[in-house]
C-alpha positions in Angstrom: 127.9 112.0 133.4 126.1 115.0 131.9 122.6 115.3 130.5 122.4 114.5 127.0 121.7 117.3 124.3 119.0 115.3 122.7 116.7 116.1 125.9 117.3 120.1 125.2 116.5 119.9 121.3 113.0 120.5 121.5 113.6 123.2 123.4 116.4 124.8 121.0 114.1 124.4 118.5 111.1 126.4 119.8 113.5 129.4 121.2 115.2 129.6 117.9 111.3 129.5 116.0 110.1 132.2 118.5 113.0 134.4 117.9 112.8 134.4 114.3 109.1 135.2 114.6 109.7 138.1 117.2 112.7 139.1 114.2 110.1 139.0 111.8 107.0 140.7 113.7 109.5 143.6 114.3 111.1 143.6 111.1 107.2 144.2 109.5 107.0 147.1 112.0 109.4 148.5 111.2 108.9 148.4 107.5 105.3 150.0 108.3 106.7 153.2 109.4 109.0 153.6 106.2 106.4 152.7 103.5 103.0 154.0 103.3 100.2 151.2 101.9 98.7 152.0 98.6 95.2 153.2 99.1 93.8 151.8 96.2 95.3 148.4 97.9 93.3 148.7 100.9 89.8 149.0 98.7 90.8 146.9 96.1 91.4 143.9 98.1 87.0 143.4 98.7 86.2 140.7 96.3 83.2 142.7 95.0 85.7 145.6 93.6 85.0 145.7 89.7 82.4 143.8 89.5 78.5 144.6 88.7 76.6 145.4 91.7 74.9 142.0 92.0 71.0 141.9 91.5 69.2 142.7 94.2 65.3 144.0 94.6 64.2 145.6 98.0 60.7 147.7 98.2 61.1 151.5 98.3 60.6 153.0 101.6 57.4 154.9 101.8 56.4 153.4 97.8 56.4 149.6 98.7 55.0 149.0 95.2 58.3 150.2 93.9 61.6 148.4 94.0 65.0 149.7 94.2 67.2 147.5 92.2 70.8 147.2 90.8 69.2 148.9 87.7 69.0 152.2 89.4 73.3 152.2 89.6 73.5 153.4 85.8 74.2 156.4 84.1 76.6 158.3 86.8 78.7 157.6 89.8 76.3 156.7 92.8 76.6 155.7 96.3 75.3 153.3 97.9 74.7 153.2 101.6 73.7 149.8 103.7 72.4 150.9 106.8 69.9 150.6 109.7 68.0 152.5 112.3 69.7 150.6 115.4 73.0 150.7 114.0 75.6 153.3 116.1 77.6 154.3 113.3 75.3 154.1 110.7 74.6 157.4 113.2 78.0 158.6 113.5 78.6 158.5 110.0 74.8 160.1 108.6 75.8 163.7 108.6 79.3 162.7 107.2 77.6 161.0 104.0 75.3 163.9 104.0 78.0 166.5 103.6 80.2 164.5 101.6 77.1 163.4 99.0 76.2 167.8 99.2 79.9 168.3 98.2 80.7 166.3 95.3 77.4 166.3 94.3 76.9 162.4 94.1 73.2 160.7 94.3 73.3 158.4 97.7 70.5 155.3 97.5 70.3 153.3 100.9 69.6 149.6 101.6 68.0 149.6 105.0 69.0 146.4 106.5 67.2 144.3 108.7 65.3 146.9 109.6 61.5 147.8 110.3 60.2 150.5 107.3 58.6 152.6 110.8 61.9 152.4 112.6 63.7 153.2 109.2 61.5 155.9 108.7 62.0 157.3 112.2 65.8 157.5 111.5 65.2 159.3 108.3 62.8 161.9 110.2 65.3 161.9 113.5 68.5 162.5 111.4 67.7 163.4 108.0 66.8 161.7 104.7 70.1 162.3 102.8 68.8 159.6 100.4 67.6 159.5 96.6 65.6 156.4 97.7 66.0 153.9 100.5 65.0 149.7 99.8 63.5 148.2 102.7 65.1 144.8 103.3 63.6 144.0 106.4 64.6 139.9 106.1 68.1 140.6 104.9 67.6 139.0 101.6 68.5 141.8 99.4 71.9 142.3 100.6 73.0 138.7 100.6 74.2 139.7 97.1 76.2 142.2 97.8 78.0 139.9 100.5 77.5 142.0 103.4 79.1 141.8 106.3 77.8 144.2 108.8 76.1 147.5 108.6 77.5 149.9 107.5 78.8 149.3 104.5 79.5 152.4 101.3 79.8 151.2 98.2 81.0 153.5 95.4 78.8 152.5 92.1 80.5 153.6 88.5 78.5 154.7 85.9 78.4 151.5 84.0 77.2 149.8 87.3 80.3 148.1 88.5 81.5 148.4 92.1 84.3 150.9 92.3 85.1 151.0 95.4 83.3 149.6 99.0 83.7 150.4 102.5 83.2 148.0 105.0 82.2 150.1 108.2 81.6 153.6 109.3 82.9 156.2 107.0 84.7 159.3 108.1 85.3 162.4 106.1 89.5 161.2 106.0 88.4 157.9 104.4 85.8 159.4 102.0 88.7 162.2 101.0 91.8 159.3 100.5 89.7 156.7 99.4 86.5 157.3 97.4 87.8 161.2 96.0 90.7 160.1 94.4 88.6 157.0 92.5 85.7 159.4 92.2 87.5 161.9 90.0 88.7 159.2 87.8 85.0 158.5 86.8 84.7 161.5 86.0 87.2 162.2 84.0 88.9 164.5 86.4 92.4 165.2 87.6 93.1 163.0 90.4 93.6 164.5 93.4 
């Protein structure tokens, strides 16, 4: 007398689900290679993407009297850089904002997050102020708004004040040339590269 079938079906069942997710996994990677993303796709996807940069107040490094507010984010496209002093790639990517800010002549405002103003201020003298102004938000409150998620973070400011576009770690010059140019030129009125 032979083994009934019944005793093998669960086991049918899970070799015929794991083939049809290894067909599927490789069908997708396949598919990857023939079609490129949108860009705009892999910005526009950030829940904060067209909407006004959020209210937010953080003292001015160096003018604590002053604040540095969403109010500032009018009038012409601006960055806006959330960084800190013991962040790594809020290193790597200084000199790349730098350049990049020189080039298309853009305004860049930091947030320095969590962050002491001295050690803030070291950073600045150590690698460069590339910054209009810098808010201090030494307790994190400021950029609770903005619904940060790590440092750093670019975020692309329109001239009415909405969020154009947003970066969610350290910038390069390739992502700042196929992501932000393209949306850049647009509000400006240029031709779009």
């Amino acid at each position: 007398m032979g083994v009934p079938f019944s005793r093998f079906l669960p086991l049918v069942l899970f070799a015929a689900l794991a083939g049809g997710l290894a067909y599927q996994l490789s069908a997708d990677e396949a598919a990857k290679g023939t079609e490129e993303a949108p860009k705009a796709r892999i910005i526009h996807a950030d829940p904060m993407f067209g909407k006004p940069l959020p209210a937010f107040s953080a003292p001015i490094l160096g003018k604590p009297d002053e604040k540095l507010t969403q109010a500032e984010f009018t009038g012409r496209p601006k960055l806006l850089n959330v960084m800190a002093s013991w962040c790594g790639p809020c290193k790597m990517e200084h000199s790349i904002l730098r350049d990049y800010a020189q080039e298309r002549v853009i305004p860049i405002y930091g947030i320095a997050w969590k962050d002491a103003p001295e050690d803030t201020q070291r950073f600045l003298n150590s690698y460069g102020n590339i910054y209009a102004a810098v808010g201090s938000d030494e307790k994190g409150e400021a950029s609770i708004a903005l619904g940060l998620t790590g440092v750093p973070e670019t975020y692309l400011i329109s001239g009415d004040g909405k969020i154009a576009a947003i970066y969610r770690g350290a910038l390069t010059r390739e992502i700042l040339e196929s992501r932000f140019d393209p949306i850049l030129a647009e509000l400006r009125g240029e031709k779009v590269p």
